[in-house]
N, C-alpha and C positions, 0 to 999 in steps of 0.2 A: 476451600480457598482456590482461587484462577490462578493458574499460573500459565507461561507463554515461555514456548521454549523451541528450538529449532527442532524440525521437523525430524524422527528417525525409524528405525524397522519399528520400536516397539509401539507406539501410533495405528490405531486403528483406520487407514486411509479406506479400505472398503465399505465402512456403513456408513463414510459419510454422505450426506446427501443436502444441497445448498438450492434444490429446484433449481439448477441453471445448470446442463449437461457439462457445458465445456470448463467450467468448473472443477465441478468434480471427476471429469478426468483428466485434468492436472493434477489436482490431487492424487487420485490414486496412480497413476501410471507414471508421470512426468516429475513432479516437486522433490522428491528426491534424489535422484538421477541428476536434475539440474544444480542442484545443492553439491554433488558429490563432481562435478564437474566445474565448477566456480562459475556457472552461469546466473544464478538466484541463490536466493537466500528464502527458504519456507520456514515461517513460524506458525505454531499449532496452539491454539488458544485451549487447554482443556481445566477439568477440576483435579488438585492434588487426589480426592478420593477414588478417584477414575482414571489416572493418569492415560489411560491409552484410547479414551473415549476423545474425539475432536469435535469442539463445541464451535470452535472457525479457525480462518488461519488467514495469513496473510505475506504475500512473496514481494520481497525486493530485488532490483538489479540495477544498477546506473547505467546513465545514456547521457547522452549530449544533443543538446537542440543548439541552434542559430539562435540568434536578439532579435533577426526579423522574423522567429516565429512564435514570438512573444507578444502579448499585446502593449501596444505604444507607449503604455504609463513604464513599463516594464524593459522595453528594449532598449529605451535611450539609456539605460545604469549600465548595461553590461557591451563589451566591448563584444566585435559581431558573430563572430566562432567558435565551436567549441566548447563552449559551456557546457560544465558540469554538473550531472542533476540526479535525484534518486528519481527512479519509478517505481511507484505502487502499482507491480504489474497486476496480480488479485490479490481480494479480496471477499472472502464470504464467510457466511456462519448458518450453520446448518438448520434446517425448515425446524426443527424440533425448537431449538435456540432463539430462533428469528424474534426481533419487536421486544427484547429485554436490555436491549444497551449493550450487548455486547459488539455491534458494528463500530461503535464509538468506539471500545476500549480496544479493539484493533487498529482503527486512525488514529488514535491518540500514538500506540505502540508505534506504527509508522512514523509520524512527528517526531517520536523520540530517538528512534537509528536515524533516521536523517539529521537529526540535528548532531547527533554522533558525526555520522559519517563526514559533516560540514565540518564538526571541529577536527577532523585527521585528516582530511582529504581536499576539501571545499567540496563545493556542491551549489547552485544559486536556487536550489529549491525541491520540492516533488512534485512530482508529474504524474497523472495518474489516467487508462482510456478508461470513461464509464463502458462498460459491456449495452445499456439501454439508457431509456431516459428517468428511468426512475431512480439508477444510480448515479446518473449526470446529475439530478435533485439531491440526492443526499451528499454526495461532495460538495457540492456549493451550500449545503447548509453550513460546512465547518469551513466553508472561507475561499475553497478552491475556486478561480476565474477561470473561462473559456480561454481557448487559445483562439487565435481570430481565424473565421473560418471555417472550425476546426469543432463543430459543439459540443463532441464527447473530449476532448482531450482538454484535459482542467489541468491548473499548476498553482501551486500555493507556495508564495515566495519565502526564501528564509529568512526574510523577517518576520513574516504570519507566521511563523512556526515559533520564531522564537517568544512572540509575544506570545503567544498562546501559553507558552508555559508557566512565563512572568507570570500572566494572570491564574495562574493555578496558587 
């Protein structure tokens, strides 16, 4: 069974490996450490029978962007400063892992603290930078738009969040 829990010592952060360096050393050196200072939030995607094996993980933090750095369908809703938002700083799942679904059941987990986060805090959406263009592709397959400009930095408003769960 998968379970997804915040990141801690007893987490095997050294073997994991996501082929993307900078990655994984967040993971091992840095997601912690951020977490124990209220900078990020790391969750660890692994198997109950394995608990300390990391299959992916995925770090949140909030930020604030402008309405003019939103694309036009988008900036006229929100008043021009300010604005509150989650970022899906990373995300990855490890080479061994890769091409089983488990990148989705990590964006889906993001979707879902954001939509948290919206309902205690506000929030107008998640923002995420793809690292290349392969993962600027697989963002926009779940709905995320470019920011004008801007082509790795995608945002998926919280209504695309919220409908997405509707339809589950």
């Amino acid at each position: 069974m998968l379970k997804i829990a915040l990141i801690s010592r007893e987490h095997d952060r050294a073997a994991f490996d996501c082929g993307v360096s900078e990655l994984n050393a967040f993971l091992k050196a840095t997601a912690r450490r951020h977490g124990e200072k209220g900078l990020s939030r790391t969750f660890v995607l692994t198997e109950s029978d394995k608990p300390a094996v990391i299959i992916g993980f995925l770090s949140l933090t909030l930020c604030e962007i402008t309405a003019e750095q939103l694309p036009p369908a988008y900036a006229a809703m929100y008043p021009k400063h300010n604005l509150p938002a989650v970022r899906l700083a990373r995300l990855a799942v490890s080479l061994r892992h890769q091409g089983k679904g488990y990148g989705t059941l990590l964006v889906a987990e993001a979707v879902h603290r954001t939509i948290l986060i919206a309902d205690q805090a506000g929030s107008i959406g998640l923002f995420v930078d793809a690292k290349n263009d392969r993962a600027r592709d697989f963002y926009k397959h779940y709905g995320f738009v470019p920011l004008p400009g801007q082509n790795k930095t995608l945002f998926l408003p919280l209504k695309t969040l919220r409908d997405a769960i509707k339809a589950q």
